[in-house]
C-alpha positions in Angstrom: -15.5 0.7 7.0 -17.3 2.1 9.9 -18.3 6.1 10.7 -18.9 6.4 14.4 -20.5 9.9 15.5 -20.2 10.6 19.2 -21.1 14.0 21.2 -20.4 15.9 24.2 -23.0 18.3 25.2 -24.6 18.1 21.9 -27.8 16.0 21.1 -26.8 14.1 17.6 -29.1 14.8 14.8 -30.1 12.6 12.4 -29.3 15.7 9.7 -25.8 15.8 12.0 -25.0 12.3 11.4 -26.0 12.1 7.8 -23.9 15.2 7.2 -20.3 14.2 8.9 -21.2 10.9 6.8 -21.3 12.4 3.6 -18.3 14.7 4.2 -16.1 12.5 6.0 -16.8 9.4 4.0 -15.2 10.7 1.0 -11.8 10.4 2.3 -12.4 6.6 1.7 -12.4 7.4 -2.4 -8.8 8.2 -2.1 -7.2 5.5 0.2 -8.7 2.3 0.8 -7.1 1.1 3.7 -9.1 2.9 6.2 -10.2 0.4 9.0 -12.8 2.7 10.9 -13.5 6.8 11.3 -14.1 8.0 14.9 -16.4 11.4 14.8 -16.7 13.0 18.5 -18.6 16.6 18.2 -18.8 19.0 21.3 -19.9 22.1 22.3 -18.1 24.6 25.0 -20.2 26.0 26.9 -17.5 28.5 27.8 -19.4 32.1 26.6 -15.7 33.9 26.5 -14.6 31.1 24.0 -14.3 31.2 20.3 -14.8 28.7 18.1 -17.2 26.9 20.8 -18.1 23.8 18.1 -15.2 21.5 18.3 -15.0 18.3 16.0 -12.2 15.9 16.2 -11.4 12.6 14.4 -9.6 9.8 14.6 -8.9 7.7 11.6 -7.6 4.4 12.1 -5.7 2.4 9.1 -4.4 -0.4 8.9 -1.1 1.2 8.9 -1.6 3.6 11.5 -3.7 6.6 13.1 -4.4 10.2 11.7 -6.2 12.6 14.5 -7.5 16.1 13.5 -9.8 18.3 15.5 -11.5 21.5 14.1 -13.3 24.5 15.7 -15.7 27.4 14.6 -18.7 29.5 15.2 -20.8 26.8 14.2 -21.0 22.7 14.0 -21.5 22.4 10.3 -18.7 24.7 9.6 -16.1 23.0 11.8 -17.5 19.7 10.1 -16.3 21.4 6.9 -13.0 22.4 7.7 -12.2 18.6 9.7 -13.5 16.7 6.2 -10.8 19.0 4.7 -8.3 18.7 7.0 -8.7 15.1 6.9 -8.8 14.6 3.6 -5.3 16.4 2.7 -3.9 14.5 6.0 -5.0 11.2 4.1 -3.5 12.0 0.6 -0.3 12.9 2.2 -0.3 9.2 4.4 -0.9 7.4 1.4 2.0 9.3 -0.7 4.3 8.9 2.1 3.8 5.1 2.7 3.9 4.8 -1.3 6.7 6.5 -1.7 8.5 4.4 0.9 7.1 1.4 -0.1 9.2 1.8 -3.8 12.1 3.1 -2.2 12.5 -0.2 -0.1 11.8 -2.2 -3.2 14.7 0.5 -5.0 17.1 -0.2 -1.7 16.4 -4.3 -2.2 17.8 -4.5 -5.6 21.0 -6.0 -6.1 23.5 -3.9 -8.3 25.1 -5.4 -11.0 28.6 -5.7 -10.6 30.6 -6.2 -13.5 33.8 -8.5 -13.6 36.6 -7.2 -16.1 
């Protein structure tokens, strides 16, 4: 599995990098079929704006695609809530596609049919 870290009118730290790493790459613990984790980080430049550090992700799976995109007053705190986000995003995907996975092997199941 691959973390890329991209920015938009941000330099990317090493400290940056090493961070969204260690947050973001815990969502792998809880479902292994995580292809590759897209990181882009920016910064509006906007002074009226709030929440001016945006991160987004894009999660690809072998399955499908979860996006999320966070903002706050600062980089490591949007960071924070995005690892979050993602993380409760990823337990729901694997429950659902669990869950639907042993209903299809409930709905392939002959019934019994008894002859009187």
């Amino acid at each position: 599995m691959h973390i890329h870290v991209n920015g938009k009118n941000i330099e990317i730290t090493d400290a940056i990098k090493a961070y969204v790493k260690e947050k973001v790459g815990k969502v792998v613990n809880h479902y292994d079929q995580i292809t590759a984790i897209d990181v882009v980080l920016s910064v509006i430049k906007n002074p009226s704006a709030s929440g001016k550090h945006v991160a987004e992700v894009s999660c690809k799976m072998n399955t499908g695609v979860i996006h999320c995109e966070e903002s706050a007053e600062s980089m490591y705190a949007s960071i924070d809530l995005l690892a979050d986000k993602l993380d409760r995003q990823v337990k729901k995907f694997k429950d659902k596609s669990l869950s639907s996975d042993k209903s299809s092997i409930r709905n392939t199941e002959t019934p019994e049919v008894v002859e009187s």
